[in-house]
VOGU-3710 file (C-alpha; in Angstrom, 3 decimals, decimal comma):
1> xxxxxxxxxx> -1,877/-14,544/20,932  -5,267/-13,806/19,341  -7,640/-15,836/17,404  -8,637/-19,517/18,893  -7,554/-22,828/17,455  -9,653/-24,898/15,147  -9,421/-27,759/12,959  -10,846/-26,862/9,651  -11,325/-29,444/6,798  -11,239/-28,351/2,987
11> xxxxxxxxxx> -14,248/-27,792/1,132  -15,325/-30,675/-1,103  -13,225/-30,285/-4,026  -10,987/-28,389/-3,262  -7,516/-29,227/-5,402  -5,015/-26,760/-3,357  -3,227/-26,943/-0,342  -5,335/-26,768/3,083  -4,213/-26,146/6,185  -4,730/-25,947/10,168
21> xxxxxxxxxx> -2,102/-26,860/12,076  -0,395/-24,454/14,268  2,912/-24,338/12,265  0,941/-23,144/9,107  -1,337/-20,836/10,896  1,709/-19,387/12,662  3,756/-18,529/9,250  1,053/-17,047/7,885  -0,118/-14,694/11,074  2,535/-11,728/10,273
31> xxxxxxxxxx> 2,972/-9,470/7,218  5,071/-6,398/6,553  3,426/-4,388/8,955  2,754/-4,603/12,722  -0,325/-6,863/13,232  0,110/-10,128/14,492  -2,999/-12,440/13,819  -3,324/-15,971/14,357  -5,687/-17,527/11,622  -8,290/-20,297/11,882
41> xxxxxxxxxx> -6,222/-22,077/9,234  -4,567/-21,256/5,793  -4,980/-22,198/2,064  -3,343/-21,957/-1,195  -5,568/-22,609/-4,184  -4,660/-24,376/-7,095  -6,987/-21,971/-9,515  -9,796/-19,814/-9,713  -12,015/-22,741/-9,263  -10,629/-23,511/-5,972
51> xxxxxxxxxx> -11,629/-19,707/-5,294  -15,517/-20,255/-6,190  -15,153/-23,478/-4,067  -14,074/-21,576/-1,194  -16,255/-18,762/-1,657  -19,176/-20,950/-1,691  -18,165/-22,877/1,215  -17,092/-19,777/3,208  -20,882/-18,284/2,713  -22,566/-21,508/3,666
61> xxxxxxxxxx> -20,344/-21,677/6,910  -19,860/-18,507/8,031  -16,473/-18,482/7,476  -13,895/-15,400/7,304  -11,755/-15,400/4,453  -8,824/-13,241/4,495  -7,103/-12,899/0,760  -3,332/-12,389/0,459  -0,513/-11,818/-1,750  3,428/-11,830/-0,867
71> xxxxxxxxxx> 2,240/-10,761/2,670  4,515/-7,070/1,550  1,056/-5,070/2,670  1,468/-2,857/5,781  -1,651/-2,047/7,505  -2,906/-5,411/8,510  -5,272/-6,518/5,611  -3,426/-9,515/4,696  -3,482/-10,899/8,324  -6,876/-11,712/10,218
81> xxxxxxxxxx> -8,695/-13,991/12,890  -10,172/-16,153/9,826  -9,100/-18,573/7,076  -6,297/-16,865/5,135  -6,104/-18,023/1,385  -2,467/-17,380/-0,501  -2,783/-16,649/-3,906  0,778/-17,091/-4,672  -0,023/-19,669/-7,139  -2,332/-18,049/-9,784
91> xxxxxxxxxx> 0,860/-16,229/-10,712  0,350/-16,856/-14,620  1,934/-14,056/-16,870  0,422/-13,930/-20,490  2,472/-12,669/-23,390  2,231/-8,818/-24,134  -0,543/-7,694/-26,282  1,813/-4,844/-28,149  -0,757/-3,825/-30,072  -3,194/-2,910/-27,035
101> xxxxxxxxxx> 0,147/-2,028/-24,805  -1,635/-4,677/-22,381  -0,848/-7,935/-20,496  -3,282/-10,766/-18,634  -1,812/-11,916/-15,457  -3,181/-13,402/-12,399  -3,159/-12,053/-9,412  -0,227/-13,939/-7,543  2,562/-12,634/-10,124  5,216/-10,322/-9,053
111> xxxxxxxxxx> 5,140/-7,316/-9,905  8,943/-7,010/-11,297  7,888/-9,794/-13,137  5,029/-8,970/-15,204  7,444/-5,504/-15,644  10,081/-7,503/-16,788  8,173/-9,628/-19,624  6,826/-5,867/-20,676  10,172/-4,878/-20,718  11,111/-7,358/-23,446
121> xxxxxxxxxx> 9,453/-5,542/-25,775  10,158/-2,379/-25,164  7,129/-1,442/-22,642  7,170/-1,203/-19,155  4,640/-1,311/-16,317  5,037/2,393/-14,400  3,354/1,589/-11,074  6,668/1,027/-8,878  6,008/0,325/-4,991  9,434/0,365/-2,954
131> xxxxxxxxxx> 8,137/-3,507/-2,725  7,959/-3,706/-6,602  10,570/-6,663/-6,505  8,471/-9,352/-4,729  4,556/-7,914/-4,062  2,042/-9,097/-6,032  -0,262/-7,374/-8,600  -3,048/-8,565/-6,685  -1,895/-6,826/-3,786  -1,408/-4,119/-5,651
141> xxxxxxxxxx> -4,644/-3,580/-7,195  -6,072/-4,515/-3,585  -4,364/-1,943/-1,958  -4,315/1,103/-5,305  -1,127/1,029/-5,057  1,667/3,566/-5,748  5,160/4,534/-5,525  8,035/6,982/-6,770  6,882/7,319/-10,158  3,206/8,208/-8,780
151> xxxxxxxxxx> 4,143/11,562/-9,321  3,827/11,492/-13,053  2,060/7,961/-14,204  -0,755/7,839/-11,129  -1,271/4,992/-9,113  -2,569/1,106/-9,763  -6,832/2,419/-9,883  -6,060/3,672/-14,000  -3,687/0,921/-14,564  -6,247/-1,607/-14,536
161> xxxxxxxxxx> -8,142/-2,360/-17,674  -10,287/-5,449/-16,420  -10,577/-7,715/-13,380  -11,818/-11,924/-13,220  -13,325/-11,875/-9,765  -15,189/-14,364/-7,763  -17,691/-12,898/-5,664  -18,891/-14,181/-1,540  -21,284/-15,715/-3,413  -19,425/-17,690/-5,448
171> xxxxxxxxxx> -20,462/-16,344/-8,850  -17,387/-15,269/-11,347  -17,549/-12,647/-13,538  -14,869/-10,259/-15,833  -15,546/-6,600/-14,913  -13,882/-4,595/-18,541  -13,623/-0,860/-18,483  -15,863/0,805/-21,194  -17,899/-1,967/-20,862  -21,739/-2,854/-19,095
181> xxxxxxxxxx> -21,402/-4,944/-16,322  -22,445/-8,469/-16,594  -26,464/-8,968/-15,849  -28,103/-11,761/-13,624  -24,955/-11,782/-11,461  -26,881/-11,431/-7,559  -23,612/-8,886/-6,128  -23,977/-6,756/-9,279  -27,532/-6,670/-9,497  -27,445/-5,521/-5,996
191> xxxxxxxxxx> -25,071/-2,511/-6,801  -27,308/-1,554/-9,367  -29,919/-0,630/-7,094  -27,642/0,951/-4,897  -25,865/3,416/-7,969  -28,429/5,996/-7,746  -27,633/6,767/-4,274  -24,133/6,598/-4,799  -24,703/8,789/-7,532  -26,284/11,436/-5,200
201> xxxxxxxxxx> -23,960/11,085/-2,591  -21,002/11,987/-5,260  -23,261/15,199/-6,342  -23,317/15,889/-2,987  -19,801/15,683/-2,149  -18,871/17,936/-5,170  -21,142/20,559/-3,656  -20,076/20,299/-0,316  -22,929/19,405/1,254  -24,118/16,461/3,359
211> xxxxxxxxxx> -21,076/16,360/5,654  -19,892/13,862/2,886  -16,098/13,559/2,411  -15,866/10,914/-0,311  -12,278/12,037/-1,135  -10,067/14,705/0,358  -9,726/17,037/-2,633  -6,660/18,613/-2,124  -4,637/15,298/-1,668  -2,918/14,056/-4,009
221> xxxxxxxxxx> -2,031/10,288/-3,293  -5,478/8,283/-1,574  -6,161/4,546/-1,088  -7,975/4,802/1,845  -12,217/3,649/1,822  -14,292/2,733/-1,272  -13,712/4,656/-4,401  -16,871/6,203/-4,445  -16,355/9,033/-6,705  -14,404/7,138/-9,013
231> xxxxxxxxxx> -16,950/4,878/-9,741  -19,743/7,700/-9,884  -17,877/9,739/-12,684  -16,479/6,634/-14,600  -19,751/4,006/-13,799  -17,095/1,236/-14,495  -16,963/-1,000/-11,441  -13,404/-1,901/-12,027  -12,364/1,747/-10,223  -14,930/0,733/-6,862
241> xxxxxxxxxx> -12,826/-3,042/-6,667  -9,499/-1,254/-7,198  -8,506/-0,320/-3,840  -11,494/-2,302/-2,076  -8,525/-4,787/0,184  -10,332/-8,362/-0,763  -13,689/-6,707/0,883  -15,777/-6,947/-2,469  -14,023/-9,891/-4,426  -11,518/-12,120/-4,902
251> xxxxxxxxxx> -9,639/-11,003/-7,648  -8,597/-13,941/-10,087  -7,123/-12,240/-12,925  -6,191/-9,052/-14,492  -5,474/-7,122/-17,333  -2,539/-4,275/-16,727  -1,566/-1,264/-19,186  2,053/-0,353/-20,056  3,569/1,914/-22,057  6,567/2,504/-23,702
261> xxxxxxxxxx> 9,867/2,844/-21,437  11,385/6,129/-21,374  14,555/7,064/-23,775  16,105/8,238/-21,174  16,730/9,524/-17,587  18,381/12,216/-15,141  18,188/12,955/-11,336  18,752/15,468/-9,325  19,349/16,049/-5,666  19,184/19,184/-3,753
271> xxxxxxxxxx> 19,820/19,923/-0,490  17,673/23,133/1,399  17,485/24,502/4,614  14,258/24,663/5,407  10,989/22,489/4,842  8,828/25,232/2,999  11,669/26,029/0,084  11,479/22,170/-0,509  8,216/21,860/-0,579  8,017/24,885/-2,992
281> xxxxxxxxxx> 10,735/23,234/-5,033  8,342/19,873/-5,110  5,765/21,791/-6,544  8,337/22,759/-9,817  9,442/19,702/-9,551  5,792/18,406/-10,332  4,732/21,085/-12,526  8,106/20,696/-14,914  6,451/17,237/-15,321  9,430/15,427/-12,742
291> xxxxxxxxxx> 8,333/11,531/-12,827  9,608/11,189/-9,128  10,659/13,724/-6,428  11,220/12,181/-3,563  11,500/13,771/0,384  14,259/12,940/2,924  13,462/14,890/5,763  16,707/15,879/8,520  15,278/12,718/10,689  16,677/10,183/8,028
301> xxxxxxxxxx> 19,660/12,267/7,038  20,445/12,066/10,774  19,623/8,614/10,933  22,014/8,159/7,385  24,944/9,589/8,887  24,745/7,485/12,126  24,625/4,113/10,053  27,941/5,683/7,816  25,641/5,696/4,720  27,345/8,615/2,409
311> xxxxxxxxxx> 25,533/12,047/1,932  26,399/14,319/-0,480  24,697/17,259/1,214  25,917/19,735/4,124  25,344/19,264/6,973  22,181/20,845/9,191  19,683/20,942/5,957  16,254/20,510/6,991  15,424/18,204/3,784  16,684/16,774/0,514
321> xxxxxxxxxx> 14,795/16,161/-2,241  15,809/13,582/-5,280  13,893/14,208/-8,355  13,605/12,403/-11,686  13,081/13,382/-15,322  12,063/11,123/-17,726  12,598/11,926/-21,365  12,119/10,129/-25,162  15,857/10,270/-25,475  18,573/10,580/-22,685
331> xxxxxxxxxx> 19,478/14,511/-24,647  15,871/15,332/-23,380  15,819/13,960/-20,095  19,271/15,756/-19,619  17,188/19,305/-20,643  14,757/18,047/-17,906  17,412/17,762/-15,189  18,909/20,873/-15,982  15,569/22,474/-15,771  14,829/21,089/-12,209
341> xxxxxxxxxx> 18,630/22,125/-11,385  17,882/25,726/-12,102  13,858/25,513/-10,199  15,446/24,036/-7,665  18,266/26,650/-7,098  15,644/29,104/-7,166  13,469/28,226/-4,687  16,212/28,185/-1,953  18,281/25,378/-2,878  21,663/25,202/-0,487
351> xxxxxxxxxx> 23,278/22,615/-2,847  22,041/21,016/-6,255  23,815/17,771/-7,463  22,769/16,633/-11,060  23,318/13,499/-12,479  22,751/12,850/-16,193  24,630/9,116/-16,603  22,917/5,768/-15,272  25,959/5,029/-12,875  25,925/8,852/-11,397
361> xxxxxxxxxx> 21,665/8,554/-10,903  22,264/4,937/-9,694  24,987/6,326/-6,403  22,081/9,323/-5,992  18,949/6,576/-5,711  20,992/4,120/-3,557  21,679/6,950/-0,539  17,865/7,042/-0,419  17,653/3,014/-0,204  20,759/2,329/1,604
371> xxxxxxxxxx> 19,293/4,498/4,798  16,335/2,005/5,402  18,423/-1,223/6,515  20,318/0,703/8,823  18,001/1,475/11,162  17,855/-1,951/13,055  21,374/-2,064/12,859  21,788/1,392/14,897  18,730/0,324/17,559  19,201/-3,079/17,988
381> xxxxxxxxxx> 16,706/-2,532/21,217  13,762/-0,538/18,995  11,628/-2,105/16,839  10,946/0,214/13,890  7,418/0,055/13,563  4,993/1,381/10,609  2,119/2,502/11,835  1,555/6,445/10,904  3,674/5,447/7,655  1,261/6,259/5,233
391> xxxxxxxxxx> 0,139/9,677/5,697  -0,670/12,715/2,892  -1,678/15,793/3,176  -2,843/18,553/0,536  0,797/19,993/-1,071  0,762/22,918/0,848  0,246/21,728/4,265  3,473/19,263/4,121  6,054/21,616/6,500  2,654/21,562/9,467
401> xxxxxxxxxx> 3,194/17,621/8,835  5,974/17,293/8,728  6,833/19,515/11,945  3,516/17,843/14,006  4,797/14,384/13,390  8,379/15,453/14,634  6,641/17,265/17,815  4,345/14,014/18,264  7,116/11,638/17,988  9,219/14,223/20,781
411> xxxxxxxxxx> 6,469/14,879/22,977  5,955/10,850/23,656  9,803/10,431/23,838  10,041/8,115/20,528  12,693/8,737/17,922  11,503/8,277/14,185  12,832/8,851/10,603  10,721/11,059/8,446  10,939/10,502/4,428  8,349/10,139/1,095
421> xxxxxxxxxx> 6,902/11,419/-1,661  7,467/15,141/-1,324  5,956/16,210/-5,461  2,569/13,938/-3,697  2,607/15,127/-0,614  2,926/11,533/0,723  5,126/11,200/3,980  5,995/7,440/5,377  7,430/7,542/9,103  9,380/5,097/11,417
431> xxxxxxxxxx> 9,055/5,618/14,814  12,066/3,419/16,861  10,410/2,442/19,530  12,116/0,301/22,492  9,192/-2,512/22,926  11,086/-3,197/26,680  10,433/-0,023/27,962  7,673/0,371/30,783  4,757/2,000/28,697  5,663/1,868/25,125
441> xxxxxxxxxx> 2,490/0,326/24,170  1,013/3,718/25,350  3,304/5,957/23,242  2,077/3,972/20,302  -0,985/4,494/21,383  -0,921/7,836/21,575  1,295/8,769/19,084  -1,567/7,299/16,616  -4,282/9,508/17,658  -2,484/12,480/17,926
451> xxxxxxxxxx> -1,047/12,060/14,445  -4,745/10,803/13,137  -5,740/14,563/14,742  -3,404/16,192/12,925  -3,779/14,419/9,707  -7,546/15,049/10,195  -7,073/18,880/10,845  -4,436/19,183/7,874  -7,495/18,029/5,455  -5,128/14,800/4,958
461> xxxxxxxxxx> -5,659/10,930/4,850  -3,773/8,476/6,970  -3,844/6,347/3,797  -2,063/7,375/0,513  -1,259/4,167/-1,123  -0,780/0,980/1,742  -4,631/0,517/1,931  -6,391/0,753/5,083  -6,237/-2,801/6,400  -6,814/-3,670/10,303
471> xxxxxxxxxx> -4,702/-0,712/11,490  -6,723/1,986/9,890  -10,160/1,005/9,185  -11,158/2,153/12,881  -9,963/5,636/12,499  -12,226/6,120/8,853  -14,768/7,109/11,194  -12,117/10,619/12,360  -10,749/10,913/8,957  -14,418/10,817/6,674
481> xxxxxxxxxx> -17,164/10,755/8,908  -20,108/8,890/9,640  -22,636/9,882/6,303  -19,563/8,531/4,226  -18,899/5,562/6,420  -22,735/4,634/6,078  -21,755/4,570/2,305  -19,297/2,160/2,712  -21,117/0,070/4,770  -24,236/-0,214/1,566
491> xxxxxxxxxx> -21,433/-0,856/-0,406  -19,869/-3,584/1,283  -23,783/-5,085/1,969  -24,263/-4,916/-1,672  -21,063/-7,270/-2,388  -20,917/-9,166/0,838  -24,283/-9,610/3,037  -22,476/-12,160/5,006  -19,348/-10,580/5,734  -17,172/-13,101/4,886
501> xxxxxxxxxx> -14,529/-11,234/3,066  -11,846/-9,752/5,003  -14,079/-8,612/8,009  -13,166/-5,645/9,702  -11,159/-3,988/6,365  -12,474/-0,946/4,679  -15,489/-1,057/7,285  -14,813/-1,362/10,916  -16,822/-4,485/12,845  -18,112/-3,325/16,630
511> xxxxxxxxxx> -15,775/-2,252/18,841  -12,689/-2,616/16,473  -9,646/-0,894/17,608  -6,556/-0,227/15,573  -4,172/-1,594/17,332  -4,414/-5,287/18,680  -1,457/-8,021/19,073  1,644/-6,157/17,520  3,785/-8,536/16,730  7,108/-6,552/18,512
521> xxxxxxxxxx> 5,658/-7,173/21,827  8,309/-9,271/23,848  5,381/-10,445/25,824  3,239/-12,335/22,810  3,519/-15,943/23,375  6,248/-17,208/21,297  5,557/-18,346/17,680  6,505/-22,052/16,879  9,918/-22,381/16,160  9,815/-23,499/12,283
531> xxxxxxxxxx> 7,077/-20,449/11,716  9,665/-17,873/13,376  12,528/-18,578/11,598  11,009/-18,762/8,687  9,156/-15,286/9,278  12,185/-14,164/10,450  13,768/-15,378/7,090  11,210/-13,406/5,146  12,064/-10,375/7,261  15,729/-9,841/7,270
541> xxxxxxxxxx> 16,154/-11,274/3,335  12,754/-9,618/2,122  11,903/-12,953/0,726  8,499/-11,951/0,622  7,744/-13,548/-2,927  8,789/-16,859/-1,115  5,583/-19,182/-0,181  5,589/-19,539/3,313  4,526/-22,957/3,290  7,553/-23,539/1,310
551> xxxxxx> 9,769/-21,692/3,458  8,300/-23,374/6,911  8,821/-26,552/5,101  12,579/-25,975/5,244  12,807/-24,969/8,855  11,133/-28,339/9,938
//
């Protein structure tokens, strides 16, 4: 098990909850994903002023902190070696400004709960992660964020209107779109002097010189490194903290947009035979304006059938898509799903279903959720493990992806299920893998640089929208290169000369590798007993908006 045992006390003041003995540190060393990290110790502030304590006290010590929401994140940035600090209670949900379609929250509130108080006036908040029931808006705006819906609203980066954030420093400040930033503040100051250049490496980038690869331009979904080129064309430094993983700032409250709901709705599903008629179909599907259009490749339908979920599609199709139209009344989102019905049949559909009632869409959307829990119910012996789950690709490239994960995943002798955002491009995989077979480790292994390889040579990232966390920060270096990384690195200086903030996120620490303790491996030493039931609670009940200190407390 890695990280070493200390006994930390709180900071003088400090009002929250502080903690360092091995029970705590053990609930809190596993997220979503398939890190396992055992901290120094854990906290839960009461406020933001608890957060400026910390900071402070962090700097002056040396100290890593290591920010975290619901714990929902899957690349490893809400686990590390240092002192992890839940923000679970700074969960505060203002009342809707109507007027401005906005809303003040704080970074620990749930995300289907700040959409539910916009709901009760008629508004909505569109970004809509699979995890949209219990992850946080912090973790959100940490990790840019995305989801179904992506397709047609964008993800969490335009969303954000304003952010409170405490700096390593300690200092606070409110960072507004539209607006200058805040003078005299030592972190902003510092980015100041450091704009021009980032100015002239965007220039740079757009001409295509410089070796620079700030963004991959053909890809459409992208919350992996600093948002450089945001923050060059925009000079607000709200799009450079959106996305940044807890490296810059804490974040300590937020403003959010919404808009309106829609009037009305219709899906479609369509079944095709091979992967480059649905990947032409995703690209009507995007252009007719579809708010959704999602991808489940043969590998889940396979997987579907085996766990008895229902499939309303023939068998031996290489892919199904399921689209949705949005509309300002339900008679115009019906046009809309007629329209994809009849793109759809064009490009090669074998079978269109279209479904222009609530209760029909509802049966079409649940085949595409019912599929995930089956698949530790059908390998009881593989762990189903997340780590090339993130990938996209430029819209025309998606069958070579598609087809090179499949080979990867056969050539190592690992079984996976293959689904995502087809209108984005945006593929998440599963790779079953039996953690009690001789060499298994190695197949991970390898199966994550051959897939970084291909994502590198398909002009791809490895993250669209899970942020870049532990698991990919040391691959950056493949995927952008080392005159971008040096960017990121002067970024990160400018914010945090003492690297206390989530070390070893965004910007890889010597010798970094991607894949550490995973947390599958029979041959970990074995968690306390009260911290693995109660991560085990979290796991099979996706109780992820539960606190864990609350949840450990019941399984003493």
């Amino acid at each position: 098990m890695n990280g070493v045992g200390a006994t930390l006390a709180p900071p003088e003041g400090f009002r929250g909850e502080f903690r360092s003995d091995l029970d705590a540190r053990a609930v809190y060393s596993e997220a979503a994903g398939i890190a396992r990290y055992l901290p120094l110790a854990v906290c839960v502030p009461e406020n933001a002023d608890d957060v400026v304590i910390l900071a402070r006290w962090a700097t002056s010590t040396g100290t890593a902190l290591i920010p975290r929401g619901a714990g929902s994140s899957m690349g490893g940035g809400a686990v590390g070696p240092g002192l992890v600090v839940d923000l679970c209670r700074l969960n505060h949900i203002g009342r809707v400004d109507v007027a401005t379609r906005s809303i003040q929250v704080g970074p620990g509130a749930l995300r289907g709960a700040v959409d539910a108080a916009a709901a009760g006036v008629g508004l909505r908040f569109p970004v809509d992660p699979s995890s949209g029931a219990f992850c946080t808006v912090g973790g959100m705006t940490a990790t840019n964020a995305a989801g179904a819906h992506t397709l047609r609203h964008g993800p969490m980066r335009s969303w954000v209107q304003a952010v409170d954030c405490v700096f390593a420093d300690g200092s606070r400040a409110t960072l507004r779109r539209g607006e200058p930033a805040p003078h005299g503040i030592p972190v902003l100051d510092r980015l100041e002097l450091l704009r021009p250049r980032l100015a002239a490496a965007a220039d740079a980038h757009r001409r295509g010189t410089d070796g620079l690869r700030l963004t991959m331009p053909e890809v459409r979904k992208d919350s992996s490194g600093y948002a450089l080129s945001a923050y060059a064309r925009s000079g607000d430094v709200v799009d450079l903290l959106v996305g940044s993983e807890g490296t810059l700032a804490f974040f300590v409250g937020l403003e959010l947009s919404l808009i309106p709901r829609p009037g009305g709705t219709s899906t479609v599903l369509a079944a095709f035979s091979t992967l480059e008629a649905s990947v032409q179909a995703a690209t009507a599907a995007r252009n007719l304006g579809a708010a959704a259009c999602e991808l489940l490749d043969r590998t889940f339908l396979d997987i579907a059938r085996q766990g008895g979920v229902p499939l309303p599609v023939p068998p031996n199709m290489e892919a199904v898509l399921l689209a949705e139209m949005e509309g300002d009344s339900q008679s115009a989102a019906a046009d809309g799903g007629r329209m994809l019905e009849r793109a759809f049949r064009r490009a090669g559909a074998a079978q269109v279903t279209v479904a222009l009632d609530w209760r029909t869409e509802r049966v079409l959307w649940q085949m595409r959720h019912r599929a995930s829990p089956v698949l530790s119910q059908l390998h009881p012996k593989r762990a189903s493990m997340q780590f090339i789950e993130d990938g996209a690709v430029p819209p025309d490239r998606l069958p070579e992806y598609v087809r090179g994960v499949r080979k990867t995943l056969a050539r190592h002798g690992v079984r996976g299920v293959i689904f995502g955002h087809a209108g984005d491009a945006h593929v998440h995989v599963n790779p079953l893998v039996d953690v009690h077979e001789e060499g298994w480790r190695a197949k991970v292994e390898g199966i994550l640089a051959d897939v970084t390889d291909l994502t590198a040579n398909l002009g791809g990232t490895m993250t669209g929208e899970h942020g870049d966390g532990r698991l990919r920060t040391p691959l950056l270096l493949r995927l952008r290169g080392a005159p971008t990384m040096a960017l990121y690195t002067a970024v990160k200086n400018a914010f945090d000369p003492a690297g206390i903030l989530n070390p070893g996120v965004k910007v890889p620490l010597p010798g970094q590798v991607p894949l550490v303790d995973i947390k599958y491996d029979p041959q970990l030493d074995a968690l306390p007993r009260p911290a693995r039931l109660a991560l085990d609670k979290v796991s099979a009940d996706r109780a992820y908006a539960r606190p864990r200190l609350e949840l450990l407390a019941e399984e003493m």
